[in-house]
PAZAPA-4460 file (N, C-alpha, C; in steps of 0.05 Angstrom, whole numbers, plus 32768, in hexadecimal, padded with zeros to 4 digits):
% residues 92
    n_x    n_y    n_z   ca_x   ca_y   ca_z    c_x    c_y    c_z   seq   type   mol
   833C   7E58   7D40   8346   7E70   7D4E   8338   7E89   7D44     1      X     A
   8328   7E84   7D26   8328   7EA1   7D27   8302   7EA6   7D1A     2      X     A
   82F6   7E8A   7D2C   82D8   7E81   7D2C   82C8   7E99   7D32     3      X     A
   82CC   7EA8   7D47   82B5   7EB3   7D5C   82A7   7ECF   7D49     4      X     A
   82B4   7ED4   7D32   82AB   7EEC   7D29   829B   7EDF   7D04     5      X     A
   82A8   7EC7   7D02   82AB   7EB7   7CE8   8293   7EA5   7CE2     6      X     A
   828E   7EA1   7CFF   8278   7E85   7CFF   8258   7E92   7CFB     7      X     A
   8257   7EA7   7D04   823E   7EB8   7CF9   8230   7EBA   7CD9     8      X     A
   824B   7ECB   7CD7   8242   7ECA   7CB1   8242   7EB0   7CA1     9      X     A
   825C   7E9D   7CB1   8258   7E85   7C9C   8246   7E73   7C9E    10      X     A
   8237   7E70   7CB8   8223   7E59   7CBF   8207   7E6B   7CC5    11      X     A
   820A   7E85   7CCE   81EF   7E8E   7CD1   81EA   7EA4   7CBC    12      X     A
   81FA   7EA7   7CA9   81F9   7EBF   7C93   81EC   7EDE   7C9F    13      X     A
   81FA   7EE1   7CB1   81EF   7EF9   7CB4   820C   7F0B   7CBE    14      X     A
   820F   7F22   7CCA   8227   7F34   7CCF   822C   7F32   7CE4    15      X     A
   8248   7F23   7CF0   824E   7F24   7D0D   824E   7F45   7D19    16      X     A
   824B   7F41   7D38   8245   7F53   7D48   825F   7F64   7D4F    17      X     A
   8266   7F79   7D57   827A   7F76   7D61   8285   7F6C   7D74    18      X     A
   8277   7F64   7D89   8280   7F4F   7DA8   8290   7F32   7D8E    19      X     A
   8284   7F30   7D7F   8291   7F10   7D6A   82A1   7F1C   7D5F    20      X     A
   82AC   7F36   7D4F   82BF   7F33   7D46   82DC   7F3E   7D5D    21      X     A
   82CE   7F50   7D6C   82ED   7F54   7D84   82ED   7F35   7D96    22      X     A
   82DB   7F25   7D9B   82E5   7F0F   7DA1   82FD   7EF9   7D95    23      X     A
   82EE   7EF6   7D77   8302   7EF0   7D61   8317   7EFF   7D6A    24      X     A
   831F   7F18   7D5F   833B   7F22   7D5B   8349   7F21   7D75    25      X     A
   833A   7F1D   7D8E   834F   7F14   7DAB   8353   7EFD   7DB0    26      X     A
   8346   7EEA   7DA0   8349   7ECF   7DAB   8364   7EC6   7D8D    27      X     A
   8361   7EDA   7D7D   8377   7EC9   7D65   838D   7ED7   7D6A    28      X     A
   8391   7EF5   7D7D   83A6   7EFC   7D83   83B6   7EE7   7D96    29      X     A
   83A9   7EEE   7DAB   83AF   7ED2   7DC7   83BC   7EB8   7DBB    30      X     A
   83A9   7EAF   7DA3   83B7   7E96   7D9A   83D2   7E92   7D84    31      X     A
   83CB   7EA8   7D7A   83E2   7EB5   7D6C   83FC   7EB4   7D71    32      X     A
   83FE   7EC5   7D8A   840D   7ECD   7D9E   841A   7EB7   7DA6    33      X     A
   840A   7EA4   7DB4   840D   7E8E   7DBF   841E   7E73   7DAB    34      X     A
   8418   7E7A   7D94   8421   7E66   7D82   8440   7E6F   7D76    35      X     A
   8444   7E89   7D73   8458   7E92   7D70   846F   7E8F   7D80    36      X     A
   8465   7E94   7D9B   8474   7E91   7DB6   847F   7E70   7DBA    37      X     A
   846E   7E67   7DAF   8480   7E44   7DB6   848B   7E38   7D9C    38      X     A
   8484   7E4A   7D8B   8498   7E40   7D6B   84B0   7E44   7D74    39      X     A
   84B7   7E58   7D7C   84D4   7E5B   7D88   84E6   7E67   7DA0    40      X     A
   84D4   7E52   7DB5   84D5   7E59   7DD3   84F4   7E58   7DD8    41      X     A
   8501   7E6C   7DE5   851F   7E68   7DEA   8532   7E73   7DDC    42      X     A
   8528   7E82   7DCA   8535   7E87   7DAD   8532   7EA1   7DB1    43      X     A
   8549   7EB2   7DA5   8548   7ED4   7DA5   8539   7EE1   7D8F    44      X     A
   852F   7ECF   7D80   8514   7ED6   7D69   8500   7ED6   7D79    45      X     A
   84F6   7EC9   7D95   84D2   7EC3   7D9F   84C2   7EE0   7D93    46      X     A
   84CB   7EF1   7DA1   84BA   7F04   7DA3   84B7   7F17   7D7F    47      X     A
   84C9   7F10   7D6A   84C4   7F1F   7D57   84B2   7EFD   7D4A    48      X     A
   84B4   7EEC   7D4A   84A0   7ED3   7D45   8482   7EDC   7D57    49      X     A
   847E   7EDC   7D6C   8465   7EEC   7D77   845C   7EFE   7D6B    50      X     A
   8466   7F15   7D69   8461   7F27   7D48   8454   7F27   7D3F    51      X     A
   8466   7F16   7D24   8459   7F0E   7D0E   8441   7EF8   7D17    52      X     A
   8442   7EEB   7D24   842E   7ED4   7D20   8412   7EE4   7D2B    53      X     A
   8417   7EFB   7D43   83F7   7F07   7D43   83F0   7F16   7D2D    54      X     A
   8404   7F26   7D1C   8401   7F31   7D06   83F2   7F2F   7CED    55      X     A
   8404   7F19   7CEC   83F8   7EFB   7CDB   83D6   7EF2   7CDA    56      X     A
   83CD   7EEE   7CF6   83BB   7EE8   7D00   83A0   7EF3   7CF7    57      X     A
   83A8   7F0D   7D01   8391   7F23   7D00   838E   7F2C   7CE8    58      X     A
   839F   7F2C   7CD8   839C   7F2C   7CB7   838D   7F18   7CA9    59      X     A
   8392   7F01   7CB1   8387   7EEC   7CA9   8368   7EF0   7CB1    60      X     A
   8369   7EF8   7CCD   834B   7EF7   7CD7   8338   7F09   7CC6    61      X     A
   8343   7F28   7CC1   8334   7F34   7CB3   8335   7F37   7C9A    62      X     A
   8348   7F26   7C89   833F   7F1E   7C74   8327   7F08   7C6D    63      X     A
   8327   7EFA   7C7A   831C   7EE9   7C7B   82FE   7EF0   7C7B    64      X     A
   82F4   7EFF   7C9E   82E1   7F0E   7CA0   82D2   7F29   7C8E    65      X     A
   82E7   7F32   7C80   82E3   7F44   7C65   82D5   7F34   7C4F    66      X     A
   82E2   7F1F   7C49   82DA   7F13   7C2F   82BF   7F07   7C37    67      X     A
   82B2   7F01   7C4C   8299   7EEF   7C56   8284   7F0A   7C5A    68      X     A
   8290   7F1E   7C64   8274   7F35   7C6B   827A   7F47   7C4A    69      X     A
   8289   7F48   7C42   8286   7F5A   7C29   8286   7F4B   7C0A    70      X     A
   8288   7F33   7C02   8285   7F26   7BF5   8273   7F0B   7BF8    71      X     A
   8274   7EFD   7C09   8261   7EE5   7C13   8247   7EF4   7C0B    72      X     A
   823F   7EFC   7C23   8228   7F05   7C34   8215   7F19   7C19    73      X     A
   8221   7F2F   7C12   8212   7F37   7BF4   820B   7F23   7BE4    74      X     A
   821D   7F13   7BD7   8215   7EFD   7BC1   8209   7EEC   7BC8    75      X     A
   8201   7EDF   7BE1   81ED   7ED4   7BF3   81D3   7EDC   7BE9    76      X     A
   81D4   7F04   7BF4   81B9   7F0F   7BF7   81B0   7F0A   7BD2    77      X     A
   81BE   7F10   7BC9   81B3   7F13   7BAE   81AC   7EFF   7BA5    78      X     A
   81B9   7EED   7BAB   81AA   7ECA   7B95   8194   7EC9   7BA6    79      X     A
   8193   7ED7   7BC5   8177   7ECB   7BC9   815E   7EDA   7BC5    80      X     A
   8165   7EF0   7BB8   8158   7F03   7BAD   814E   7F02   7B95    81      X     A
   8156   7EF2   7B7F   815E   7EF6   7B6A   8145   7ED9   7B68    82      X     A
   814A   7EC8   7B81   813C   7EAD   7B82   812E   7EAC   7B91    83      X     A
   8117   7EC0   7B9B   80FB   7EBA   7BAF   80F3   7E99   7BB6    84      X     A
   80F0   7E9A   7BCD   80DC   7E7E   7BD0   80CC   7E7E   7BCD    85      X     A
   80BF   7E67   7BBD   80A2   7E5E   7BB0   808B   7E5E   7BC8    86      X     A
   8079   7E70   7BC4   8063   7E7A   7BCF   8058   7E55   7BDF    87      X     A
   8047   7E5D   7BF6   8042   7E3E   7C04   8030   7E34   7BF7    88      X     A
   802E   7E1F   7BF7   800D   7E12   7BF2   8003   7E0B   7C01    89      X     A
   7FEE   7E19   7C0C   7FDA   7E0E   7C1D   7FC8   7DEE   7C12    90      X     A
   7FCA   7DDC   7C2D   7FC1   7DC1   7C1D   7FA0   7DC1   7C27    91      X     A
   7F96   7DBE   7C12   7F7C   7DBC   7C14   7F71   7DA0   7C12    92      X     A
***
């Protein structure tokens, strides 16, 4: 649910766009929403359960996405900094 902004930095190491991260945060609201809504369909709680569960959601999302572009992604750049690739050898 909360891939579209996530799958950038973690598989292509680089900084989602914003089209990836407002996709993310609409598609984990929607599901959010959605998941909340049938935990307790019928019930005079639905809508404060909808709530919390997009609440929930979107916190999760940008925690998540915080810790991968501001922690990942630096300590990435640096070990690979720190670790140049070995010049080619031309085969003669």
């Amino acid at each position: 649910m909360i891939l579209p902004g996530l799958v950038s930095v973690a598989f292509y190491r680089r900084r989602p766009t914003g089209l990836q991260i407002a996709g993310g945060l609409a598609f984990t609201v929607v599901v959010s929403g959605l998941l909340g809504y049938v935990q307790d369909v019928g019930t005079p709680r639905v809508w404060e359960n909808v709530v919390i569960a997009i609440v929930g959601g979107v916190i999760l999302y940008v925690a998540i996405l915080a810790y991968l572009v501001y922690v990942y992604l630096p300590r990435r750049a640096r070990r690979l900094q720190s670790n140049p690739d070995p010049p080619a050898q031309s085969s003669s």
